[in-house]
C-alpha positions in Angstrom: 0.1 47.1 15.6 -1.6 45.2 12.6 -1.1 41.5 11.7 -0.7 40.6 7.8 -1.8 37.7 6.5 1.4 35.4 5.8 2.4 35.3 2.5 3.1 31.2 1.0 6.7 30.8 0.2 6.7 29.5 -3.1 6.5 25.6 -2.6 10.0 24.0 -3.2 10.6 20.6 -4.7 9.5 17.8 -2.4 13.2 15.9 -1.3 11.3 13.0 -0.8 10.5 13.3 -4.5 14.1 13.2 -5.8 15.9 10.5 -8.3 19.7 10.8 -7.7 21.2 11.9 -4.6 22.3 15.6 -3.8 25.8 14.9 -3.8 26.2 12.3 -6.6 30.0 12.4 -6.1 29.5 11.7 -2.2 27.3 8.8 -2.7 29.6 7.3 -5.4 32.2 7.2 -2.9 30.0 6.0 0.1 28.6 3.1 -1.8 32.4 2.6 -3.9 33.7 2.2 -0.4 31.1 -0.3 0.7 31.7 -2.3 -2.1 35.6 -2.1 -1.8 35.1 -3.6 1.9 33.1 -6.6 0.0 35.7 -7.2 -1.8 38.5 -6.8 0.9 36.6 -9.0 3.3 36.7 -11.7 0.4 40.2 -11.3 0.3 40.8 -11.9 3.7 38.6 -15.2 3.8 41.0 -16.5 0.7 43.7 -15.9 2.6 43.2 -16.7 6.0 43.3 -20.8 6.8 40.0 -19.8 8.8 36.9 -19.9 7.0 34.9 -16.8 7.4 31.9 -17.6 5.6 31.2 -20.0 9.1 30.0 -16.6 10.6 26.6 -16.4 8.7 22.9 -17.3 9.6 22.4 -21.0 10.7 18.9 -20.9 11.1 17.2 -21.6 14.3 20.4 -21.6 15.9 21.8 -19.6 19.0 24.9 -19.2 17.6 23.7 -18.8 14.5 22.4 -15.2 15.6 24.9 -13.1 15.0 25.3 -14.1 11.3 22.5 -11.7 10.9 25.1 -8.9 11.3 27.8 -10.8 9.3 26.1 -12.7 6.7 25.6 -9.6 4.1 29.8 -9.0 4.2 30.3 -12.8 3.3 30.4 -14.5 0.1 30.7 -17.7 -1.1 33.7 -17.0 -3.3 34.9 -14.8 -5.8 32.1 -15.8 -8.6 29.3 -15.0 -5.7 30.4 -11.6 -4.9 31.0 -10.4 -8.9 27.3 -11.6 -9.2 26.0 -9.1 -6.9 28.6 -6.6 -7.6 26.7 -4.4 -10.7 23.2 -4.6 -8.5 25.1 -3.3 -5.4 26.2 -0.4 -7.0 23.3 0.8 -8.9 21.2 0.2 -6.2 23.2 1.4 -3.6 23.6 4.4 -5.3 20.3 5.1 -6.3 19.1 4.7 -3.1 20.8 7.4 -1.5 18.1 10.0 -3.1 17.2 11.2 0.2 20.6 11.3 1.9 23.3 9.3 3.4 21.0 9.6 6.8 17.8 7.8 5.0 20.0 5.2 3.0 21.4 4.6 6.3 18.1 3.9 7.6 16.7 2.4 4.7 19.8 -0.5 4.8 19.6 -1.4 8.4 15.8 -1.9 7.8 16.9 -4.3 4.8 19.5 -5.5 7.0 17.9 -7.0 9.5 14.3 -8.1 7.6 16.6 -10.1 5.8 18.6 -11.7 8.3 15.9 -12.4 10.7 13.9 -13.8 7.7 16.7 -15.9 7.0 17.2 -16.9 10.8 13.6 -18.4 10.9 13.2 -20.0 7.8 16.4 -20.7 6.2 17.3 -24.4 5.3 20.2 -26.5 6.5 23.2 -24.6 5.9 25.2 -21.4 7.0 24.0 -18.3 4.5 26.0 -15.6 3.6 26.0 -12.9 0.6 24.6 -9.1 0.5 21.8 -10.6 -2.3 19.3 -10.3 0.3 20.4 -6.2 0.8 20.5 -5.7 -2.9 17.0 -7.4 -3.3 16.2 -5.1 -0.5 17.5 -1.7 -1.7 15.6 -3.0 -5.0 11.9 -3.2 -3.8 12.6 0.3 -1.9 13.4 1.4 -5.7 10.3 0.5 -6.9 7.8 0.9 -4.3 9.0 4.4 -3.3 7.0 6.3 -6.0 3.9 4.9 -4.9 4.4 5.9 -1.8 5.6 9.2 -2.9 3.5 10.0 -5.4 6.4 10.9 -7.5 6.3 10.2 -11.8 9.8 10.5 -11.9 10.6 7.9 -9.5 8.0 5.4 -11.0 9.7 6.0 -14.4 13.2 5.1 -12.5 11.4 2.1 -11.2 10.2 0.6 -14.5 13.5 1.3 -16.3 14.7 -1.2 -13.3 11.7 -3.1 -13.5 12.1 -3.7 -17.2 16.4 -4.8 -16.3 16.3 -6.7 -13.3 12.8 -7.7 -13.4 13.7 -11.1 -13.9 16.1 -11.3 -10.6 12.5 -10.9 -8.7 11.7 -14.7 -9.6 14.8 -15.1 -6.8 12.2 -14.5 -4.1 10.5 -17.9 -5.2 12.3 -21.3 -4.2 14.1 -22.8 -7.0 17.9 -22.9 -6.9 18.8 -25.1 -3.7 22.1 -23.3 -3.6 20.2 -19.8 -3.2 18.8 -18.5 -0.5 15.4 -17.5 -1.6 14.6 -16.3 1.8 17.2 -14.2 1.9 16.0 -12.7 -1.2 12.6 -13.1 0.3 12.8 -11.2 3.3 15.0 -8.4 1.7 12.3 -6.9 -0.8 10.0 -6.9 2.4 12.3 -4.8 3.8 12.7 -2.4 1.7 9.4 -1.9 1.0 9.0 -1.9 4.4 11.5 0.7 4.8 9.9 2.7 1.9 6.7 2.7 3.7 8.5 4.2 6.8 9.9 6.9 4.9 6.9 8.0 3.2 4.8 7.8 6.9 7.9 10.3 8.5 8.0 12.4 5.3 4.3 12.8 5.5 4.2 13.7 9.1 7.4 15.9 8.5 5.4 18.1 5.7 2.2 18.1 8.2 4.0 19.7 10.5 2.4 23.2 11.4 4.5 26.7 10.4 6.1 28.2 13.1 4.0 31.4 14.1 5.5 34.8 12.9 7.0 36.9 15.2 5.1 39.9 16.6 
């Protein structure tokens, strides 16, 4: 019995490394659908004599809590949810480079940065809108190549950059009506989440080969 050296596969494409998702069709849908419930939620509030935008963040408030689940689903009418609409999408979509699994992941990390954020340093008022996730899926965008080490997605991120590069100054109080913490909080978690990813993709590729059987 002799033991061969094991050949190197030839190294495949890093996934970490990719631009658009694998299934483009099944991440239009997933994201379409998302957005449809936006928009069907809204529909709801303008009908009902309740008003649902009352379930998002009051700030330091027990009650308040659960907005952080609710808040991103809510919008301050019609005009408030076609302003994040385009963003939503795009980012969204893009986002899902890695698989529903990771953008999965990737939003509840957003999801709750945000929320929390919001929870402890929001102003007077009840905050609602999924700005805060868009902002979020945003700076996961464009931090993710440096984490990656990927050209490809650093090109993707300044063709973003160089577009919404300007919705970045949202971060910064201005706009008493906007929630700049919401804003804020969101890019800090995405690029928390893209930091996350890199760390499990890196210890996924360190990972040692299983041994060859004898």
């Amino acid at each position: 019995m002799s033991t061969l050296p094991i050949k190197p596969a030839d190294k495949p494409k890093a996934p970490a490394n990719r631009i658009v998702p694998p299934n483009p069709v099944q991440a239009a849908i997933v994201i379409g659908a998302f957005t449809a419930l936006l928009y069907l939620i809204e529909a709801v509030d303008a009908v009902l004599p309740a008003n649902l935008d009352n379930l998002g963040i009051q700030p330091r408030t027990l009650g308040g809590l659960d907005g952080i689940v609710w808040a991103p689903l809510l919008h301050h009418g019609w005009a408030h949810l076609f302003a994040n609409t385009l963003a939503i999408l795009v980012f969204g979509f893009l986002a899902m480079a890695n698989g529903i699994g990771q953008w999965v992941a990737v939003t509840i990390t957003v999801w709750l940065v945000s929320g929390i954020g919001v929870w402890l340093t929001g102003g007077v008022g009840v905050t609602v809108g999924a700005s805060g996730i868009a902002f979020g899926w945003l700076a996961f965008l464009l931090v993710r190549g440096l984490f990656n080490r990927s050209f490809g997605q650093l090109a993707v991120a300044v063709v973003l950059f160089l577009y919404w590069g300007s919705t970045l100054l949202g971060v910064l109080p201005g706009n008493p009506g906007v929630s700049w913490q919401g804003h804020l909080f969101g890019a800090l978690g995405g690029i928390l989440a893209a930091w996350l990813v890199s760390m499990a993709t890196r210890r996924a590729e360190a990972k040692p080969a299983a041994a060859a059987p004898l």
